[in-house]
SEGUGU-806808 format. One record per atom (N, C-alpha, C, O, CB): residue number from 1; atom name; x, y, z. Coordinates in steps of 0.2 Angstrom, whole numbers. Glycine has a CB too. Layout:
BEGIN
 pos site     u     v     w
 NUM   CA     X     Y     Z
...
END
This chain:
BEGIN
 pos site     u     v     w
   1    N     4    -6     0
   1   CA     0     0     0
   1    C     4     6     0
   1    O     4    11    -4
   1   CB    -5     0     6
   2    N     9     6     5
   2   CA    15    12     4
   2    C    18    12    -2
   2    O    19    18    -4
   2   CB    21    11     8
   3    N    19     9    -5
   3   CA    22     7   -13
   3    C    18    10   -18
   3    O    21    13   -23
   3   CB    21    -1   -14
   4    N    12     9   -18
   4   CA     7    13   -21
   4    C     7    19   -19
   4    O     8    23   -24
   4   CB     2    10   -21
   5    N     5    22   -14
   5   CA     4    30   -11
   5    C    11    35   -14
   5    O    12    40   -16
   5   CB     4    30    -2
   6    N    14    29   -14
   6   CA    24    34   -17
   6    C    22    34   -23
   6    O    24    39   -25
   6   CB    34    29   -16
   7    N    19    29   -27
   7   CA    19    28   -36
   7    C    15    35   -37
   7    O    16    39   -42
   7   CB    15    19   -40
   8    N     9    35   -33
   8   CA     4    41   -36
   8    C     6    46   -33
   8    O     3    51   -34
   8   CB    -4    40   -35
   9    N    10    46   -30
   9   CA    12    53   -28
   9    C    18    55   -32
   9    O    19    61   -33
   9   CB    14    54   -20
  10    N    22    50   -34
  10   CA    28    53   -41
  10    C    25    55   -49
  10    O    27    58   -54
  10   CB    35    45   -43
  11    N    19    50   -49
  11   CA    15    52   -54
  11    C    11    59   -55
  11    O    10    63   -59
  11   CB    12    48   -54
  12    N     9    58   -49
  12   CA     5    67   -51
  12    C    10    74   -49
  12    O     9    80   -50
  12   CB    -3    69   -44
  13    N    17    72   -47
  13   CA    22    79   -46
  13    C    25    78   -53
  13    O    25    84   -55
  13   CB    29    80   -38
  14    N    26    75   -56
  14   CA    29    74   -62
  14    C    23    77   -67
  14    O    25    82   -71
  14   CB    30    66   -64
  15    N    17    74   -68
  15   CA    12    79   -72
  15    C    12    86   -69
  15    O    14    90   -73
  15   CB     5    76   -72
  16    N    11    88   -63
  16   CA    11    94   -61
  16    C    16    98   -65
  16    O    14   103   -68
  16   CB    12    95   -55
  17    N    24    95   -66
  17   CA    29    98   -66
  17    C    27    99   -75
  17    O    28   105   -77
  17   CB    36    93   -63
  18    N    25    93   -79
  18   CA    25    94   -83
  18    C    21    99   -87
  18    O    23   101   -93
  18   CB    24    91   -84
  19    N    16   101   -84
  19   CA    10   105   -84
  19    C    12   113   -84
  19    O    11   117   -88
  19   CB     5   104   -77
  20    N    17   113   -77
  20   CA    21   121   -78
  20    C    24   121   -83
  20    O    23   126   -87
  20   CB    27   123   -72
  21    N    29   118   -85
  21   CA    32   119   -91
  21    C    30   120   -97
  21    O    33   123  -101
  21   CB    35   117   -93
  22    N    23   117   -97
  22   CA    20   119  -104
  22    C    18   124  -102
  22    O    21   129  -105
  22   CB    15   114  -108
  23    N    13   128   -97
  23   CA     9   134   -96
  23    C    15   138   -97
  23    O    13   143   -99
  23   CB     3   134   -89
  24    N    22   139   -96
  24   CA    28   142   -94
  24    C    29   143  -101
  24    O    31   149  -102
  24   CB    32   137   -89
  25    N    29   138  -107
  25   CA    32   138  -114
  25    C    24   143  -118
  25    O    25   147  -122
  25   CB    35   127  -117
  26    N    21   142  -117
  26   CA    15   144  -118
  26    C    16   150  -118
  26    O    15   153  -123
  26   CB    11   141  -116
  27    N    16   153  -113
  27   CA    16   161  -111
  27    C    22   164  -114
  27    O    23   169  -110
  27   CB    15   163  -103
  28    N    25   163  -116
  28   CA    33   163  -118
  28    C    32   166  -123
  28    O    28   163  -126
  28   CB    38   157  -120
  29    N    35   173  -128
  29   CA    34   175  -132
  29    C    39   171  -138
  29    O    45   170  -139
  29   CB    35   182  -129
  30    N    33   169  -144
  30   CA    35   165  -149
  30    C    39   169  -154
  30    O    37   174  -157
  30   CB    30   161  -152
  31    N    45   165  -156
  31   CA    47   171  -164
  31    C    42   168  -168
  31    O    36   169  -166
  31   CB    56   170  -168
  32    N    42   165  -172
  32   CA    40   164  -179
  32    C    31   163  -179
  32    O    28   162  -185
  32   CB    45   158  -182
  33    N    28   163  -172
  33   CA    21   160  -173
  33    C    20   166  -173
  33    O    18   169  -178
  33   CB    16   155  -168
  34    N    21   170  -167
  34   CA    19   179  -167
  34    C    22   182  -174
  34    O    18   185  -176
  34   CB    24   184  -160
  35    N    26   182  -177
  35   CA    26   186  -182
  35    C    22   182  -187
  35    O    22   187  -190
  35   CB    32   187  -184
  36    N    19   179  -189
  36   CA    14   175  -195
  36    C     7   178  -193
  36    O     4   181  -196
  36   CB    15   166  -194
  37    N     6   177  -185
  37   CA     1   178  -185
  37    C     1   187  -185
  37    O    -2   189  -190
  37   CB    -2   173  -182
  38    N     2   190  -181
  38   CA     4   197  -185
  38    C     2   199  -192
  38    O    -3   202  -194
  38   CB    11   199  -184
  39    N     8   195  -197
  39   CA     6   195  -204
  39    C    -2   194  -206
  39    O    -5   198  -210
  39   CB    11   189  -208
  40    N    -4   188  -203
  40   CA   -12   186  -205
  40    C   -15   190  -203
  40    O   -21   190  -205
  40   CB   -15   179  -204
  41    N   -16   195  -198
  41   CA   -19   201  -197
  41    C   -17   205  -199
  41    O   -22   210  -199
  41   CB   -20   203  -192
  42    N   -14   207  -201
  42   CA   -11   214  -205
  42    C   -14   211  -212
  42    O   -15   217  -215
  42   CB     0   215  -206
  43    N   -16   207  -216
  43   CA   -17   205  -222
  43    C   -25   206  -221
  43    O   -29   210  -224
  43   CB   -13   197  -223
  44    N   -26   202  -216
  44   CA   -36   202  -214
  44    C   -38   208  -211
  44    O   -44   210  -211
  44   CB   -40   196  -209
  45    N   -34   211  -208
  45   CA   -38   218  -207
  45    C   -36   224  -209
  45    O   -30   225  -207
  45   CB   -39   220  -201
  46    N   -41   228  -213
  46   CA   -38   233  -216
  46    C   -36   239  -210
  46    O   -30   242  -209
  46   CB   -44   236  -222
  47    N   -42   240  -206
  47   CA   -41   245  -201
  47    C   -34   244  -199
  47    O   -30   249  -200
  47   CB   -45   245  -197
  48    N   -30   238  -196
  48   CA   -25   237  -193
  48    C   -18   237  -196
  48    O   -13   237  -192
  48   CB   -26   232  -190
  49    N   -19   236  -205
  49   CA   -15   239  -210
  49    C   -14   245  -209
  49    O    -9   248  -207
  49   CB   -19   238  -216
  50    N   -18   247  -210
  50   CA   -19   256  -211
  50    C   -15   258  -205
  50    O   -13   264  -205
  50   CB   -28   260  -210
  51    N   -14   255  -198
  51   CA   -12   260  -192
  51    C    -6   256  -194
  51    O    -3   254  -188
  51   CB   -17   261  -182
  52    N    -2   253  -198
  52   CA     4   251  -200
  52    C     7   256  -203
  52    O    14   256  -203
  52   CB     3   246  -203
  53    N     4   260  -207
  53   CA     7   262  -215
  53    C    10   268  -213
  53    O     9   273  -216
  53   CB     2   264  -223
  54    N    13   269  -207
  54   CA    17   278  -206
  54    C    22   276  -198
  54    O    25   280  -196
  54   CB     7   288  -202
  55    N    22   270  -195
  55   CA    23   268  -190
  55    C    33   265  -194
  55    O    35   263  -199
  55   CB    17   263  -186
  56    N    35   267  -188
  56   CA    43   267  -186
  56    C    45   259  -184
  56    O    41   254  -183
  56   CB    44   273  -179
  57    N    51   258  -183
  57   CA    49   249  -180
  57    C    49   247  -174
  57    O    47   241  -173
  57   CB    54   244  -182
  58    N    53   252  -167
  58   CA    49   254  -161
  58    C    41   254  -161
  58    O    38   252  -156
  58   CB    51   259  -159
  59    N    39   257  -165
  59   CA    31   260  -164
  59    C    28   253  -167
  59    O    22   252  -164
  59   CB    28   269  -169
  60    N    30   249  -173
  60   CA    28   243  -174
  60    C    27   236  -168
  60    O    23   232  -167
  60   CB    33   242  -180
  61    N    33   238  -164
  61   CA    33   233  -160
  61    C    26   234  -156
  61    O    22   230  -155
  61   CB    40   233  -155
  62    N    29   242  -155
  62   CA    21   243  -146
  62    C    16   243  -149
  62    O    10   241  -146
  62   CB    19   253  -141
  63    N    16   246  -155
  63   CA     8   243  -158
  63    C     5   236  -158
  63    O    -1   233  -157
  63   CB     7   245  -166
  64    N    11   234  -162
  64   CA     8   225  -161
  64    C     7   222  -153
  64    O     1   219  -151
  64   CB    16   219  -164
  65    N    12   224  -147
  65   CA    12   224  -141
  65    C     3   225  -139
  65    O     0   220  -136
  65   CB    17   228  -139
  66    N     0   231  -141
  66   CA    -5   233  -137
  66    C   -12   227  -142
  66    O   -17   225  -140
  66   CB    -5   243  -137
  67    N    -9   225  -148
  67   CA   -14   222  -150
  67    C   -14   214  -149
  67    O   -16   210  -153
  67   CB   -15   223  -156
  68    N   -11   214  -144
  68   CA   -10   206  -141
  68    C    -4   201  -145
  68    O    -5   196  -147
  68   CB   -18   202  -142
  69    N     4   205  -147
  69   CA     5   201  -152
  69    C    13   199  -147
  69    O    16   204  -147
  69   CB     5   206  -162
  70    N    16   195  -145
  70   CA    23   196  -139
  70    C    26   194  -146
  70    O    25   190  -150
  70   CB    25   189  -130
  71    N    30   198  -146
  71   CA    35   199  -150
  71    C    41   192  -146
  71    O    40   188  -142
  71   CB    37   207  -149
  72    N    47   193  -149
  72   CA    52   189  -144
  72    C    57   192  -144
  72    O    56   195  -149
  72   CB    54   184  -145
  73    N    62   193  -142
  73   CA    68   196  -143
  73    C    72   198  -150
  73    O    75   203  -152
  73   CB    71   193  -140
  74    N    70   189  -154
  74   CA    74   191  -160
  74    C    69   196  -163
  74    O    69   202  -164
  74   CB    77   183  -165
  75    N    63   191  -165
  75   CA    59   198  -171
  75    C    60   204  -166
  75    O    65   207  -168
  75   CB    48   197  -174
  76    N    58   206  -163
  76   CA    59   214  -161
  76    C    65   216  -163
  76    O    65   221  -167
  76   CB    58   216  -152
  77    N    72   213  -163
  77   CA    77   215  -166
  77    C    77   215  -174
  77    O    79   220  -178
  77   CB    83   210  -163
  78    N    74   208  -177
  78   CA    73   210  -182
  78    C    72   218  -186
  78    O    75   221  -190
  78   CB    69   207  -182
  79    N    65   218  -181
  79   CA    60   225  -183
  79    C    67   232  -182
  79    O    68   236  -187
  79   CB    52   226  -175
  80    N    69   232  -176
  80   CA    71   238  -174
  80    C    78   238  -180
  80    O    80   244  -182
  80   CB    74   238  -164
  81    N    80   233  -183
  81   CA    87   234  -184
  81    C    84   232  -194
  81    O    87   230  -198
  81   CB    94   227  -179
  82    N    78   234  -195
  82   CA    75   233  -201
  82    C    79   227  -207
  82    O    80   227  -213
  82   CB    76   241  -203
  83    N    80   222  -202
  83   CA    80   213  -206
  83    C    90   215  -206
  83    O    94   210  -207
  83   CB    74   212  -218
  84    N    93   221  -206
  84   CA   100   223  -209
  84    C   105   214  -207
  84    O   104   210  -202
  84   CB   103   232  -204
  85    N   109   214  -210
  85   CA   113   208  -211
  85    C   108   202  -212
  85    O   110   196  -211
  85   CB   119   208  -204
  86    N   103   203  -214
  86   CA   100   196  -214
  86    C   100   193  -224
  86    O    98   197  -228
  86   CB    90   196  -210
  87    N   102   188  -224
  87   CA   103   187  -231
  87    C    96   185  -234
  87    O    94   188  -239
  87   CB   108   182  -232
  88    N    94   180  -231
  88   CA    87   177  -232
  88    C    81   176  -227
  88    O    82   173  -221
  88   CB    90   170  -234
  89    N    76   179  -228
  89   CA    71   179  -222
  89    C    63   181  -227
  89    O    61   187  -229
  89   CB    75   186  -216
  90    N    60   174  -227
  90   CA    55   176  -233
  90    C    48   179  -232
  90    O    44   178  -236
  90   CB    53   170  -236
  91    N    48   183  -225
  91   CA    44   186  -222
  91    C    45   193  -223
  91    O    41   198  -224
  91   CB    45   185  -217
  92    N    50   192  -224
  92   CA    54   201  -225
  92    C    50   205  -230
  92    O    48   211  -229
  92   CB    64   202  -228
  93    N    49   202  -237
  93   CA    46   205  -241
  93    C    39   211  -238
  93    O    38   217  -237
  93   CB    44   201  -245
  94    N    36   204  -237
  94   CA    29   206  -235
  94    C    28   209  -230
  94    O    22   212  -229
  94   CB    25   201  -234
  95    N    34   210  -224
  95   CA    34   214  -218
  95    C    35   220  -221
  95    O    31   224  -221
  95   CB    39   211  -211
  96    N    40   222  -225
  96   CA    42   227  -227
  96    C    37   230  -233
  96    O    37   235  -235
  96   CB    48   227  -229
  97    N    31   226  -236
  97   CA    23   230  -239
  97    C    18   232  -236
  97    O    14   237  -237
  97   CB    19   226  -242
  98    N    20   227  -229
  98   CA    15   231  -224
  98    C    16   235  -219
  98    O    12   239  -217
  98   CB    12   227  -220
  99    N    21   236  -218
  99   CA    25   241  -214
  99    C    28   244  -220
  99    O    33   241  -221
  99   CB    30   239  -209
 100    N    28   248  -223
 100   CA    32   252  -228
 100    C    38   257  -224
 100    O    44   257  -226
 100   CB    27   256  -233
 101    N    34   261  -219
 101   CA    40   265  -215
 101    C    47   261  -213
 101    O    51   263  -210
 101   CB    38   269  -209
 102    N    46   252  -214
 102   CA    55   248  -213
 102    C    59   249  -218
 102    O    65   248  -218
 102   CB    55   240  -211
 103    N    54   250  -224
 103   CA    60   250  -229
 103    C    64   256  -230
 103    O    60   261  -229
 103   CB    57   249  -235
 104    N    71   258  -232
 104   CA    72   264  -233
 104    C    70   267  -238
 104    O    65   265  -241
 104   CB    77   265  -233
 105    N    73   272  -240
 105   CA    71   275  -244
 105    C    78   273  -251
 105    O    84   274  -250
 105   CB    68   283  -241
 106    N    75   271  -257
 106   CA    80   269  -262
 106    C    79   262  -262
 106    O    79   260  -268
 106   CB    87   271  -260
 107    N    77   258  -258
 107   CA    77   252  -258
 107    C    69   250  -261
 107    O    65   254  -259
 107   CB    79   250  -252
 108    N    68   243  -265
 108   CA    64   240  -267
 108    C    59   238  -262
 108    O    53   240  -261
 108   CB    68   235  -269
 109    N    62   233  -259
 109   CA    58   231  -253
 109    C    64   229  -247
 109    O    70   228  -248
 109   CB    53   224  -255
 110    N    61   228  -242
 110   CA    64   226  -235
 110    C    70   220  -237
 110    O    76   220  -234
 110   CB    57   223  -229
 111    N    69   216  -241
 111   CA    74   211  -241
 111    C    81   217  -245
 111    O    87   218  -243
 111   CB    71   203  -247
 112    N    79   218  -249
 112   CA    85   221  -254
 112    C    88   224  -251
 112    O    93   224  -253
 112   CB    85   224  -260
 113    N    86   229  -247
 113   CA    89   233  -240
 113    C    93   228  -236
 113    O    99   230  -235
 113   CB    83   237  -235
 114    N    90   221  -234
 114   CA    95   219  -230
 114    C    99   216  -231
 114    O   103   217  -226
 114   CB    95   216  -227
 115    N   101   211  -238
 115   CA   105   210  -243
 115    C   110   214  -243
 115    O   115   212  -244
 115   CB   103   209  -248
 116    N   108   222  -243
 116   CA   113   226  -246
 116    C   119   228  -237
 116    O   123   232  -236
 116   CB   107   234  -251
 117    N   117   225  -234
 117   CA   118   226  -227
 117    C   123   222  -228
 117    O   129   223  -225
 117   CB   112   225  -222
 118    N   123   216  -230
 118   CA   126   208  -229
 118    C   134   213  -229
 118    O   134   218  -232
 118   CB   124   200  -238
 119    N   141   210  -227
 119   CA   147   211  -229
 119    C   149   209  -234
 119    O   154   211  -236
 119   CB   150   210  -226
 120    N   145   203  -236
 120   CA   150   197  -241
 120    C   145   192  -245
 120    O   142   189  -241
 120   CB   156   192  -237
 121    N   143   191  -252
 121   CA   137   189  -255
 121    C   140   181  -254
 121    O   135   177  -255
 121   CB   134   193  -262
 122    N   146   179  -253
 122   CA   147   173  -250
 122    C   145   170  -242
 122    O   145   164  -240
 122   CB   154   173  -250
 123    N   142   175  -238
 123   CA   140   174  -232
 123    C   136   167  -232
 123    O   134   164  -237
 123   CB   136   180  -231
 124    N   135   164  -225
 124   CA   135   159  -224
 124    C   127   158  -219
 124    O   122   155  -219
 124   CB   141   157  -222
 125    N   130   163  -213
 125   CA   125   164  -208
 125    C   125   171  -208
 125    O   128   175  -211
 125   CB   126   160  -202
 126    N   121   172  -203
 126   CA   119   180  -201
 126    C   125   182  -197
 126    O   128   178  -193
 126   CB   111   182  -197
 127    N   127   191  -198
 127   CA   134   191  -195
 127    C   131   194  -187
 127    O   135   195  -183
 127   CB   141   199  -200
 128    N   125   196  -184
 128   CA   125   199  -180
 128    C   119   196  -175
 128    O   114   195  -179
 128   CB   125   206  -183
 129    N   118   194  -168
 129   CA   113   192  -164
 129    C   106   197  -165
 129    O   106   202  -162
 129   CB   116   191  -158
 130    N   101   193  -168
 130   CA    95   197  -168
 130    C    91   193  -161
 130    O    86   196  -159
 130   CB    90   196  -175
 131    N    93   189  -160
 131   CA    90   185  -154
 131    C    90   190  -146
 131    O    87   189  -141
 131   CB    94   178  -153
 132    N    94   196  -148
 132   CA    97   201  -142
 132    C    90   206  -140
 132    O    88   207  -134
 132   CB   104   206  -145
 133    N    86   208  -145
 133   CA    82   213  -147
 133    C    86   220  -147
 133    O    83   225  -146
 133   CB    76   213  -142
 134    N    92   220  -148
 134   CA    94   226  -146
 134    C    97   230  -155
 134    O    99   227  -160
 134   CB   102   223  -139
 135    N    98   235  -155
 135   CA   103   239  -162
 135    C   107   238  -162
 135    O   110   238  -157
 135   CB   104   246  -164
 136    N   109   236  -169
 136   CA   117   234  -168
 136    C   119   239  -174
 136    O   125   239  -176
 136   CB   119   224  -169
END
């Protein structure tokens, strides 16, 4: 009987344990689901388009922030550092149509700006941590 009381008691702190970590990963600000889904509201709502097309990439973040969107460290660095040294990133386009104030001015779209950022068209990986959220 003791044998048993120890088994159901390692079993339910182990599910518990399990439980926090998912509620723990869950609440965790996602890169790539948060920016998609961002994109699919920026795409299905015009209004939320529209409060896009004059905003900065600080003001992109807090806007997204206040519309329920957690950013993560990297995309916020992304945003702030307008995609620069990134070679390949197939979001970038369409972040940079809907946000048009990321693109510079001269540039095509948001990719060709960050391409043009790259040091070397031999690059391999990205030269700078976007995972920081920070300007570099």
């Amino acid at each position: 009987m003791l044998q048993a009381n120890i088994a159901i008691t390692s079993v339910m702190a182990l599910r518990e344990s399990q439980s926090s970590k998912l509620n723990k990963t869950f609440r965790s600000p996602m890169s790539k689901a948060a920016l998609h889904a961002f994109i699919d509201r920026a795409r299905e709502d015009q209004a939320f388009r529209e409060q896009l097309a004059d905003l900065g990439p600080q003001q992109i973040i807090d806007y997204a922030a206040r519309n329920g969107f957690m950013f993560s460290d990297e995309i916020k660095g992304r945003f702030i550092n307008r995609w620069a040294g990134v070679y390949f990133y197939p979001q970038a386009i369409e972040v940079g149509t809907l946000c048009p104030k990321l693109v510079p001015e001269g540039y095509k779209n948001l990719i060709h700006y960050a391409q043009s950022t790259c040091s070397s068209s031999e690059l391999k990986e990205e030269e700078h941590d976007f995972r920081s959220g920070q300007k570099y």
